[in-house]
C-alpha positions in Angstrom: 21.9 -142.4 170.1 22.0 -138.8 169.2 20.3 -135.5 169.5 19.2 -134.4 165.7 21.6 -133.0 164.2 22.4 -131.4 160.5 23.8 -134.6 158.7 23.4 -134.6 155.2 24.7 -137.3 153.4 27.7 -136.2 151.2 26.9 -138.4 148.0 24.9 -136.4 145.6 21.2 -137.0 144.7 21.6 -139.8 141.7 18.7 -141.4 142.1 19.9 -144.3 142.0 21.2 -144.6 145.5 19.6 -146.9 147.9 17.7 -145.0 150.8 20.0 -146.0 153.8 17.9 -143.8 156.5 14.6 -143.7 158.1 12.3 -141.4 159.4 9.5 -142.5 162.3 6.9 -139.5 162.7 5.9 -139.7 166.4 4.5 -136.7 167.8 0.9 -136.9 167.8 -1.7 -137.2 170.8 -3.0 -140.1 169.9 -6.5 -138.9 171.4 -7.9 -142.5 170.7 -6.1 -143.8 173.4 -6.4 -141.1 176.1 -6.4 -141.5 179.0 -3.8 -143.8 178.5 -1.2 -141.9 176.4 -1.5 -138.4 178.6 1.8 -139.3 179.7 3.2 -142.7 177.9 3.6 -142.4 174.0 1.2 -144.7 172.1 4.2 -145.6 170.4 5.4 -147.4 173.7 2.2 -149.3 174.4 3.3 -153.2 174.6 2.4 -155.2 172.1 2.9 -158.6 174.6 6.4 -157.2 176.2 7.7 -155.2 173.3 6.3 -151.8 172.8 4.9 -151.0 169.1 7.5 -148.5 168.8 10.7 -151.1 168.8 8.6 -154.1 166.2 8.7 -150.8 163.7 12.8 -150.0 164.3 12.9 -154.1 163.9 11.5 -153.8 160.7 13.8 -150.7 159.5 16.9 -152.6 160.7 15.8 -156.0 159.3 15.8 -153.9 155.7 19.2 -153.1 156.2 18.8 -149.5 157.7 20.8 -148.5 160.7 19.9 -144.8 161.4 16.5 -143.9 162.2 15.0 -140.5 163.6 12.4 -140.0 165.5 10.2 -136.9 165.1 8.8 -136.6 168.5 6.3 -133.9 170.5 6.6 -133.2 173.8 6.0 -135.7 176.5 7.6 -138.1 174.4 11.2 -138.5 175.7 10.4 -141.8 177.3 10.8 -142.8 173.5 14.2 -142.4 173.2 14.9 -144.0 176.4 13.7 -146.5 175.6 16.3 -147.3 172.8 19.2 -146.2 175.4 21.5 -148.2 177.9 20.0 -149.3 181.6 23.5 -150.2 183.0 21.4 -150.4 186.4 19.1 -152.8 185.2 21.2 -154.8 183.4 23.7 -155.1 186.2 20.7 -156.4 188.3 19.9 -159.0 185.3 23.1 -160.2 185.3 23.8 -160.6 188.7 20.6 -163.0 188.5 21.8 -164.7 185.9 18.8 -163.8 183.6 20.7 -163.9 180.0 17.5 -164.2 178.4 16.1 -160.7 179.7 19.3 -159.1 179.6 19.6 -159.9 175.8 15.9 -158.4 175.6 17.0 -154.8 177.6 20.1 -154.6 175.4 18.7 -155.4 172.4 16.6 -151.7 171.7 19.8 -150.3 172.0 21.6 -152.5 169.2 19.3 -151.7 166.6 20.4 -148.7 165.0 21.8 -145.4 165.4 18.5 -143.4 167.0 18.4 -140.0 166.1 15.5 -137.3 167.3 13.9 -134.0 166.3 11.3 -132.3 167.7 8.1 -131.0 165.9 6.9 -128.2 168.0 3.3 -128.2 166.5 1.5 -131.3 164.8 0.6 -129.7 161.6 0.3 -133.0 159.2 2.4 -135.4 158.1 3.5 -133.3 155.8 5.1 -131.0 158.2 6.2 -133.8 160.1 8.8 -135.4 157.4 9.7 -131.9 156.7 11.9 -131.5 159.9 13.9 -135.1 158.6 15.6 -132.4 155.7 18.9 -131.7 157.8 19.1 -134.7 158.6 18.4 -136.8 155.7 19.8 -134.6 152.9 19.1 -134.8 149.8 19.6 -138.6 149.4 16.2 -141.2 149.3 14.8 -142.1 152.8 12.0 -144.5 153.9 9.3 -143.1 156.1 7.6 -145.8 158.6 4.7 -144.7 160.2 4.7 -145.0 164.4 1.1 -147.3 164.4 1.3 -150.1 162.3 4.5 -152.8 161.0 4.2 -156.2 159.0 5.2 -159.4 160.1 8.9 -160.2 160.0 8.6 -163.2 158.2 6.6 -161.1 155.7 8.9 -158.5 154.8 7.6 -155.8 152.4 10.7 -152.4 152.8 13.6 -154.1 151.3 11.1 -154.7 148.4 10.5 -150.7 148.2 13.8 -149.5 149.2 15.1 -152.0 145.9 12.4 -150.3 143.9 13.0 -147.1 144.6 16.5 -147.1 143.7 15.7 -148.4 140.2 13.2 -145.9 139.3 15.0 -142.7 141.6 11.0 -141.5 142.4 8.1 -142.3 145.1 7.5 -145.8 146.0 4.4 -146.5 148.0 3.2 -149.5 149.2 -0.7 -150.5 149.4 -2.8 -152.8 150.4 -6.2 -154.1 149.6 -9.4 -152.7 151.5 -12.9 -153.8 151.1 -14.7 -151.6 149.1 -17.1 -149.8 151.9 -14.4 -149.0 153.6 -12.3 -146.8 151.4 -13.7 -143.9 153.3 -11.4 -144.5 155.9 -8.0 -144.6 154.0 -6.4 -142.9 150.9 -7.1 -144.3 147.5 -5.1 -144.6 144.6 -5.9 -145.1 140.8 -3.4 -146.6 139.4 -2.1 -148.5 136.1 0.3 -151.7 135.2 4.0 -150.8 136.0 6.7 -150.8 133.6 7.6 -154.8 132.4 11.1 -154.3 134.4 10.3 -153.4 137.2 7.4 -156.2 138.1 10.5 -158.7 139.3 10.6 -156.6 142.3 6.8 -157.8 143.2 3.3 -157.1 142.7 4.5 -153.2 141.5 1.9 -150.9 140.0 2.2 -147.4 138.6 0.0 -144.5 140.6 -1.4 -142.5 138.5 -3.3 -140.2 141.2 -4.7 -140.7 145.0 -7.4 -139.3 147.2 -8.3 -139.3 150.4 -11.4 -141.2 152.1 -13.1 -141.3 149.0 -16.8 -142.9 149.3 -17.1 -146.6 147.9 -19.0 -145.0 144.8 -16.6 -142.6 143.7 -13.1 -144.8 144.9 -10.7 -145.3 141.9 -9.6 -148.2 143.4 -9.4 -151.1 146.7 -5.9 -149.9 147.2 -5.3 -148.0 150.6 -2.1 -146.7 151.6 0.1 -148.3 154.1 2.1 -146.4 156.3 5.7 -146.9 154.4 6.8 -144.9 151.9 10.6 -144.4 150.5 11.5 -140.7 149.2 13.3 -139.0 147.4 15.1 -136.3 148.9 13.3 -133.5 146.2 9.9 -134.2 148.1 11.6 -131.6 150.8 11.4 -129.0 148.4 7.7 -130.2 147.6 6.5 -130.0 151.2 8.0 -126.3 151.2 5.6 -125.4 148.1 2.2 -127.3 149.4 -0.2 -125.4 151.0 -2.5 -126.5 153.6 -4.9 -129.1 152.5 -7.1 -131.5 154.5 -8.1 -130.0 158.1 -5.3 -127.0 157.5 -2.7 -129.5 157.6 0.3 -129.7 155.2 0.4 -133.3 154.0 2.7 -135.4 152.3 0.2 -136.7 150.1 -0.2 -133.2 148.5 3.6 -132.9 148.4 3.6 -136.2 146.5 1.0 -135.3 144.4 2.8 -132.2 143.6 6.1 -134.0 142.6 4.0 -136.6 140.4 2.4 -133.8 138.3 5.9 -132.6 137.8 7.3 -135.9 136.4 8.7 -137.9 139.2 7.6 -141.6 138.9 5.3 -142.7 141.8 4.8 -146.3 142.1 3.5 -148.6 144.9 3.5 -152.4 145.5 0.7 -154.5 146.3 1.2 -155.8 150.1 -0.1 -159.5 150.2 1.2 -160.3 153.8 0.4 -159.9 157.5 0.2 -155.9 158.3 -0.7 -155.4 162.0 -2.8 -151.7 162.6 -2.1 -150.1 166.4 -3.4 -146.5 165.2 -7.1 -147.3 166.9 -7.9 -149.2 170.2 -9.6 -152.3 168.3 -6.7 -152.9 165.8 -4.2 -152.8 168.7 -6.5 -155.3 170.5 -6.1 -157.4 167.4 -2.3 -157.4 166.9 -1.7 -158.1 170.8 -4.1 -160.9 170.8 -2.5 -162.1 167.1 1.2 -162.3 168.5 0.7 -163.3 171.9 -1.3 -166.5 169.7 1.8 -166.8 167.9 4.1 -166.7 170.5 6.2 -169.9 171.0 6.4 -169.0 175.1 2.9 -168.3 175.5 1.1 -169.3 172.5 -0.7 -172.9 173.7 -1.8 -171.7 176.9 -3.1 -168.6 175.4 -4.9 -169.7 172.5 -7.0 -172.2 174.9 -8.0 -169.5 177.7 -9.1 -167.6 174.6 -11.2 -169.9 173.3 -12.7 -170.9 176.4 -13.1 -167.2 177.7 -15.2 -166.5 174.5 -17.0 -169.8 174.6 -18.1 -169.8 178.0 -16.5 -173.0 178.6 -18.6 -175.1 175.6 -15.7 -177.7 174.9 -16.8 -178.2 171.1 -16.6 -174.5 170.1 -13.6 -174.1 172.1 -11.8 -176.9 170.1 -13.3 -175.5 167.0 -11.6 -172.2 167.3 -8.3 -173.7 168.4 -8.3 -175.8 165.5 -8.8 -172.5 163.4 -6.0 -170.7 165.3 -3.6 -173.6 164.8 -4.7 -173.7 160.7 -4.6 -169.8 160.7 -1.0 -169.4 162.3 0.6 -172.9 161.3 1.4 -173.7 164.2 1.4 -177.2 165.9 -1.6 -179.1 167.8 -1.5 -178.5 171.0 
């Protein structure tokens, strides 16, 4: 784990090169979930007994990237601990005995290489990625945003990061919305990709985007997902856009830009699990999802829930289990 630093890569921008880095914006408020993130990140809230913040690093790793930085705000240094060494604690787990704990404290700290840079003022996303420049160079990057990740099992980066090195421009991923509620997420239009590239997945060619358009005048169902992989001219992009949406500078502007200017954009469809922790009832959701899933605590679970709900009525409650067991594929209990 390091302080930011400037680290360009030393290849030269092909654009062909596969995006070995990753950049986490992290340095909002995260007003919706005040008072509770006044003084712990919403990036660190547990999902079960692993904070949101580590499933998304998972998910950068499990793509084959090993250096992620954070762009963090102030009060947000318990983030980076978080990834760091307790020699303390895990002295204690082992003198216990407790391997199983002790390979759950180490294991934030054997993900990657953890990198940070502070963001002084939250000014959009935009302005966010913007600080990753010294750091990332001029060589393709992923971005992962710090309030939603997919399900392992489900993987959808390696897909993008293989994409983008084929085509050397912006690859986006999206996912379908119903149609009254594409006020709430950015749009794209968009056209059938290029026969080659459709081996990678369900790949379409973006062709323009807007944000939280109403249902009548939506191009599209397809939202953006927080994962996007770069290339390293969008820094230059983000230094020519001008404030846009609630004086912000953002990235979908810059990309916009880039599009206009020739550089292919292109997205893939997301068919699998994508859990949302950006708003109190979506992180509700994914805790109650995984803990259902969960091999340890799963059974038990899944029956207080049904019964909680239910009021004790033994025929709804056995309906619902038999729902969770068909929805997750797990065993009867």
């Amino acid at each position: 784990m390091s302080e930011h630093s400037a680290n360009p890569s030393a290849a030269p921008a092909t654009g062909r090169s596969r995006a070995v880095k990753a950049v986490i914006p992290a340095a909002g408020l995260a007003t919706r979930f005040l008072p509770a993130t006044k003084a712990v990140p919403k990036e660190l809230l547990p999902v079960v007994d692993r904070p949101v913040l580590q499933y998304i690093v998972e998910e950068a790793t499990q793509a084959g990237i090993g250096d992620v930085l954070l762009i963090t705000g102030r009060g947000k240094t318990s983030m980076v601990d978080h990834f760091d060494r307790r020699p303390d604690l895990e002295a204690r787990l082992e003198e216990k005995g407790d391997a199983e704990r002790l390979a759950a404290v180490r294991r934030p700290s054997e993900l990657a290489e953890i990198y940070t840079c502070r963001q002084p003022e939250q000014l959009g996303l935009g302005h966010a990625v913007g600080y990753a420049e010294s750091h990332v160079g001029d060589q393709p990057f992923a971005v992962l945003l710090g309030d939603e990740f997919v399900k392992p099992s489900e993987p959808l980066l390696p897909a993008m990061l293989e994409l983008q090195a084929r085509t050397g421009g912006i690859v986006l991923a999206f996912f379908e919305v119903d149609p009254a509620e594409t006020k709430r997420y950015g749009i794209a239009s968009v056209e059938p990709a290029e026969p080659e590239l459709t081996d990678v997945g369900e790949v379409v060619k973006v062709t323009g985007m807007v944000e939280k358009p109403k249902p009548e005048d939506a191009p599209s169902n397809l939202a953006v997902l927080g994962r996007y992989v770069l290339p390293g001219r969008i820094f230059d992009a983000i230094r020519r856009t001008e404030p846009g949406s609630g004086g912000e500078i953002q990235l979908t502007d810059a990309m916009e830009l880039l599009r206009t200017e020739g550089v292919p954009v292109h997205a893939i469809v997301y068919r699998g699990t994508r859990y949302d922790t950006g708003m109190p009832l979506g992180y509700l959701q994914t805790v109650v999802q995984l803990a259902c899933e969960r091999d340890d605590l799963g059974t038990e679970f899944r029956k207080w829930l049904a019964e909680f709900v239910n009021n004790g009525d033994e025929t709804v409650t056995e309906a619902i289990l038999n729902g969770m067991r068909e929805a997750s594929g797990g065993p009867n209990t």
